[in-house]
C-alpha positions as semicolon CSV with decimal commas, in nm:
position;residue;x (nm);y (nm);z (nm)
1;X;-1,744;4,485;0,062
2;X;-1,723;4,125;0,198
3;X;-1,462;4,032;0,479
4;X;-1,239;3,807;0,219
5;X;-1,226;4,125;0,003
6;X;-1,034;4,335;0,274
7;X;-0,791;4,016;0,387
8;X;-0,404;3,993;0,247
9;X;-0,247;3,736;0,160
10;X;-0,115;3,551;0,476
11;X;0,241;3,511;0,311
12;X;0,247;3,792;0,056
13;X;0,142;4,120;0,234
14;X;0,008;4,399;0,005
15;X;-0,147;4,113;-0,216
16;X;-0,563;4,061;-0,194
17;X;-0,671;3,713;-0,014
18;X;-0,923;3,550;-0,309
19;X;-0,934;3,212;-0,068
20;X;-0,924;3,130;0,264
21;X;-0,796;2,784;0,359
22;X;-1,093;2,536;0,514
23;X;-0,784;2,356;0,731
24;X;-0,590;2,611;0,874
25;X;-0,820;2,937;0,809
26;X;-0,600;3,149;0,659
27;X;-0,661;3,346;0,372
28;X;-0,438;3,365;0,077
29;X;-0,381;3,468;-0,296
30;X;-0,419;3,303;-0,613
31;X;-0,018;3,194;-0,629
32;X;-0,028;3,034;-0,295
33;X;-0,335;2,828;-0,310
34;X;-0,355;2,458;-0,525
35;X;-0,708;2,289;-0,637
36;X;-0,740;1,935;-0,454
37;X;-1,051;1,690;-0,411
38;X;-1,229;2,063;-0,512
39;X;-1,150;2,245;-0,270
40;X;-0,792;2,508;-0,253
41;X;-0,545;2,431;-0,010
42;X;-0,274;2,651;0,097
43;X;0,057;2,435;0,023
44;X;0,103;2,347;0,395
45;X;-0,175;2,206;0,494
46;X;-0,199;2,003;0,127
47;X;0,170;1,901;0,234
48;X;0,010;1,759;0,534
49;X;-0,279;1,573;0,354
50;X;-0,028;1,420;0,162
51;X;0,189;1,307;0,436
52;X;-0,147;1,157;0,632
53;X;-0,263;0,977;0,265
54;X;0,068;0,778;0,202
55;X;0,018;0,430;0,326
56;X;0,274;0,266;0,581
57;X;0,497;0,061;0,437
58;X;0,463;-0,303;0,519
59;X;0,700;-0,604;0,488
60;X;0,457;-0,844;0,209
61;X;0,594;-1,186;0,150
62;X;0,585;-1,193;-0,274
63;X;0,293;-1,456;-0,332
64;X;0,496;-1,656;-0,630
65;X;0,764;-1,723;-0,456
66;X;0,520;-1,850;-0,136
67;X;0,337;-2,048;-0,447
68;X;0,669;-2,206;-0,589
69;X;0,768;-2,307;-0,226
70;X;0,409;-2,481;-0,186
71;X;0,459;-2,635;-0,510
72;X;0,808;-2,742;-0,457
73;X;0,700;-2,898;-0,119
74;X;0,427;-3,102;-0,254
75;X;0,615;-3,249;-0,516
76;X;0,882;-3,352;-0,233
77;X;0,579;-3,510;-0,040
78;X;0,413;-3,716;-0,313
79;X;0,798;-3,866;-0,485
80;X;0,866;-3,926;-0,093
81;X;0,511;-4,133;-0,028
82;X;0,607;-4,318;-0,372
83;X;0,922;-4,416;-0,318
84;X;0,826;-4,543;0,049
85;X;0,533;-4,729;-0,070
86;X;0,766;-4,872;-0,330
87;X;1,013;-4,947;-0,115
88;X;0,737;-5,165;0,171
89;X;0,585;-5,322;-0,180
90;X;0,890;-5,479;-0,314
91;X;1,058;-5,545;0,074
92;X;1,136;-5,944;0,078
93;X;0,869;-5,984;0,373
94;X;0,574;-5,887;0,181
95;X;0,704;-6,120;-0,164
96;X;0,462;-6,338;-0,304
97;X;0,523;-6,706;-0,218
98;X;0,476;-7,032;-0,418
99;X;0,223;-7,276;-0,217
């Protein structure tokens, strides 16, 4: 008889271990183990995979809006170098004058 086959279940005493846990080692029944990436995991340590494989939120500027700005701004920029050229092109000093 193997060494699994005479284990109990690490929280249900009385109950036969069919898996032992490859993160923490301990051996438990069918109930208290759940499949992930192919492998069982007793619900602590997948609780802890899943704490260690959520991302960190991060503050991320929406890109649109940083678009709509840039737009916005170089729309401002080209009316403002029109109307200034404008304004030097038809200023009295540079008027056309009859010889």
């Amino acid at each position: 008889m193997s060494d699994l086959a005479r284990q109990q279940c690490f929280n249900h005493p009385g109950r036969e271990a069919i898996v032992r846990c490859p993160s923490c080692y301990r051996d438990y029944c069918r109930e208290c183990v759940t499949e992930h990436d192919d492998r069982y995991l007793c619900s602590a340590c997948l609780r802890l995979q899943a704490t260690k494989a959520t991302p960190t939120k991060r503050l991320r500027m929406p890109v649109g809006a940083l678009m709509g700005l840039a737009g916005l701004l170089t729309a401002w920029t080209v009316y403002y170098a029109a109307t200034q050229y404008l304004l030097v092109r038809n200023s009295p000093d540079h008027s056309s004058r009859a010889r």
